[in-house]
N, C-alpha and C positions, 0 to 999 in steps of 0.2 A: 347556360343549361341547354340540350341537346346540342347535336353539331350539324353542320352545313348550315342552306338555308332557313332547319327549324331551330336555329340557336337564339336564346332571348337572351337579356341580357339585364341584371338588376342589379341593386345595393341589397344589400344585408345587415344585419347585425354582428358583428365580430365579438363584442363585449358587454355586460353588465353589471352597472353599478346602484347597488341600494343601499340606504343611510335609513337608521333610525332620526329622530329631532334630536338626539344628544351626541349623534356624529356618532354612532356604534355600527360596525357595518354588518349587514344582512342579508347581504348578498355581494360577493364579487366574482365573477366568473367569464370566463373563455365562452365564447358560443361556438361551434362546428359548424364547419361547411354545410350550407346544405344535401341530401343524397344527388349524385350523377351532375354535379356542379364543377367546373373547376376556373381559376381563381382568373379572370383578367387584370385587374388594376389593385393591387393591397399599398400603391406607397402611402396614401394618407395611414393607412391601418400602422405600417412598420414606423414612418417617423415624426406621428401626432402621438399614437395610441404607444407607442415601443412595444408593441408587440411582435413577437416572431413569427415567422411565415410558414405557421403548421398548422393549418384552417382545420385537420382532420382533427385537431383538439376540441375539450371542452366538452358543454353540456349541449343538449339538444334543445333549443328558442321554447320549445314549446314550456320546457321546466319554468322559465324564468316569467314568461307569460301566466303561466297559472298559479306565480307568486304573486304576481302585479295584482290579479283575477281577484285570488284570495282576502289581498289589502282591501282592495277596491267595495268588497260585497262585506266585507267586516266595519266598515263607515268610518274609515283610517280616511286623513288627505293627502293627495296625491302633490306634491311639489315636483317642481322640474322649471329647469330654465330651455323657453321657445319646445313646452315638455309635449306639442300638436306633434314634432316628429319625433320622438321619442318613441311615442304609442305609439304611432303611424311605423318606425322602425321595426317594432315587435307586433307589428298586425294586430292592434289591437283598438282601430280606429272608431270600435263601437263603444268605449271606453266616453269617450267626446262626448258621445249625442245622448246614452243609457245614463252618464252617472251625474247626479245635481252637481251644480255647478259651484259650490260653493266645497267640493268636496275635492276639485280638482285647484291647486293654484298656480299659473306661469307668470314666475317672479318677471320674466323678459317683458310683461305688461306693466310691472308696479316699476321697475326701474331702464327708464327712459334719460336721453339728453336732454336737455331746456327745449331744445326744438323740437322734442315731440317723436326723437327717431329712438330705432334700437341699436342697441350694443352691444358688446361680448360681454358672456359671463366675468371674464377676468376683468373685462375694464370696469365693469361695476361691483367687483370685490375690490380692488386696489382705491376703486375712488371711496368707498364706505372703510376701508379697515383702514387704507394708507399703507398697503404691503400687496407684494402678487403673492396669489396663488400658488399653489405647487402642483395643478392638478396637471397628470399627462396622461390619466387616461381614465373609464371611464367613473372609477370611485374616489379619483382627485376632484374629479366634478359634481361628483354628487353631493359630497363633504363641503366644497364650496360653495352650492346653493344653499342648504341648509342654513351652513352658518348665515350666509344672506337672511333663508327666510327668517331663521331667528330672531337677527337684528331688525326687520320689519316688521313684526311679529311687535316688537317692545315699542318700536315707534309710530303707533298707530295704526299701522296695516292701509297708511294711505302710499300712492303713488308720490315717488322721489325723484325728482329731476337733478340729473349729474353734470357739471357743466365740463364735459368733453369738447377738446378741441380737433380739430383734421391737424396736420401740419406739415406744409406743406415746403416743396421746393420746387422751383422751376426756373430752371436753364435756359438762357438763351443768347443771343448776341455773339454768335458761333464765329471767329476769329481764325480763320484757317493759314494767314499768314503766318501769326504768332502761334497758331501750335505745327507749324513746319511742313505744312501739304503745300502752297504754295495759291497765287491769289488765283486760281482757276479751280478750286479743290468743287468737287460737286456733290450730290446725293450720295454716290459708294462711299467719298470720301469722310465725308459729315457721320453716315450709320457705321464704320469704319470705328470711328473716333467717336463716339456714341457708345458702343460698345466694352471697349478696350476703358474708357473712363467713366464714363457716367451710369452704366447698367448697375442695380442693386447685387450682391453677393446671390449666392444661391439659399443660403439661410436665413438671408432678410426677405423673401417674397412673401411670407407670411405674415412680416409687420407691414409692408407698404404697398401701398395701387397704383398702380401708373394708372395716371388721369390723363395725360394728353402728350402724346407722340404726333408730332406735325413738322415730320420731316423738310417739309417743302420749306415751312417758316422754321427750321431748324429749333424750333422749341418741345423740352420733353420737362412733363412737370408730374412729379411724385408726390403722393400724399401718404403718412405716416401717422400710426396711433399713439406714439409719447415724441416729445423734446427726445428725451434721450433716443430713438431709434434714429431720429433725424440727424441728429449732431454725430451719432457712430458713420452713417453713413456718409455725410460730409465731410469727414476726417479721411474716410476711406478715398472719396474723390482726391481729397488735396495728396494722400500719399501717390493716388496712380498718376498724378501730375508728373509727380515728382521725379518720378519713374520715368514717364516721357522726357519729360524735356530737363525741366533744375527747380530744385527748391523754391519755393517762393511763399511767401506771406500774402495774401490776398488784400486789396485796398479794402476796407471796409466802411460801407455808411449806412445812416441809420435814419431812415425814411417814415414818413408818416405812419405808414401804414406796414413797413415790412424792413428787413436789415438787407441789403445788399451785395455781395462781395464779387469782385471786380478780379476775377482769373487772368493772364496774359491771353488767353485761348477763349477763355467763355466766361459768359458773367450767371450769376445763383440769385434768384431773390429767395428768402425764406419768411414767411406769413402764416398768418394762425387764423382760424376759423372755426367758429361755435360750428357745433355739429347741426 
């Protein structure tokens, strides 16, 4: 908002999603730009939310705010998962402090890992129902709380621990002879070949984190939210091998603690870890 020097710069609201408790929806709507605003950063908006990039649409924040208002002062409860930025999205941060507390619920509090940490919406629908979600934007999500709070709702409305694990990979034992740079291959050559094999897809950045990039000790180790994101990605490694140099089958051993597999070029451990 304004330009040159007096330019600020914020997040916004793009969307809103409301649910009755029987999953009936009650609101779903576009929010518009705000006046004299124009748009810097919308990719989370176009390839989280799938929305298209015509901010000029929609209803004005303040409609959907003085639905929330409405709920709020009629003695309705409020659900929402981690629902502090929610409100906080829709400026409605006096919501927190005016309304009794019993009146507001964030499920992201009742369901927790065994260790005490938080998690995504989706990974605590899948670990309670045993299916994902379909939410991609924001009344997929809301629909998905719900049905959460409902299922805690019946199971005594105490706090659930999900036994989530990290999962992880990491690379290292970097082999420059046997992937064809030669026994002098250095730094360019190593992030070279780091790249071109080991870096995730551009559509997996959302399932995994790079934990640790240590170029110097040539180790780069990922951690991912399911088995199955890991094993997609690992399949992906062994095809760009394949592609370099020649097919091969990876030696494999199966370690105390972790499984192994033994690349001509580089070696993987894969381990799993309570969250």
């Amino acid at each position: 908002q304004g330009k040159g020097l007096d330019a600020r710069e914020f997040s916004v609201t793009v969307s809103v999603g409301i649910v009755s408790e029987m999953l009936e929806t009650i609101l779903y709507a576009r929010v518009r730009m705000p006046a004299r605003c124009q748009v810097w950063d919308d990719a989370f908006a176009r390839t989280v939310g799938a929305l298209q990039p015509d901010w000029a649409l929609g209803i004005r924040v303040d409609i959907a705010c003085a639905l929330v208002r409405e709920f709020v002062d009629d003695g309705h409860i409020l659900v929402g998962w981690q629902i502090e930025q929610d409100l906080r999205g829709l400026k409605l941060e006096d919501i927190l402090t005016n309304t009794p507390r019993e009146q507001i619920v964030d499920l992201s509090d009742e369901f927790k890992t065994t260790q005490g940490n938080k998690c995504q919406l989706s990974e605590a629908y899948r670990e309670i129902f045993g299916r994902t979600g379909s939410a991609h934007d924001a009344i997929g999500d809301a629909k998905m709380t719900m049905e959460l709070y409902n299922w805690w709702r019946t199971h005594s409305m105490q706090p659930t621990p999900l036994r989530l694990c990290w999962y992880y990979v990491k690379w290292h034992s970097w082999r420059p002879v046997e992937a064809g740079l030669g026994a002098h291959a250095g730094l360019d050559e190593y992030e070279a070949y780091r790249w071109k094999v080991l870096r995730p897809e551009r559509s997996d950045r959302s399932t995994c984190i790079e934990e640790l990039d240590d170029a110097l000790r040539k180790e780069f180790v990922l951690k991912f939210r399911t088995d199955s994101e890991r094993v997609a990605y690992f399949n992906l490694v062994k095809r760009r091998l394949c592609a370099l140099h020649r097919c091969e089958a990876p030696a494999v051993r199966a370690l105390e603690t972790m499984s192994r597999c033994d690349f001509a070029s580089i070696t993987g451990d894969m381990y799993d870890l309570f969250r």
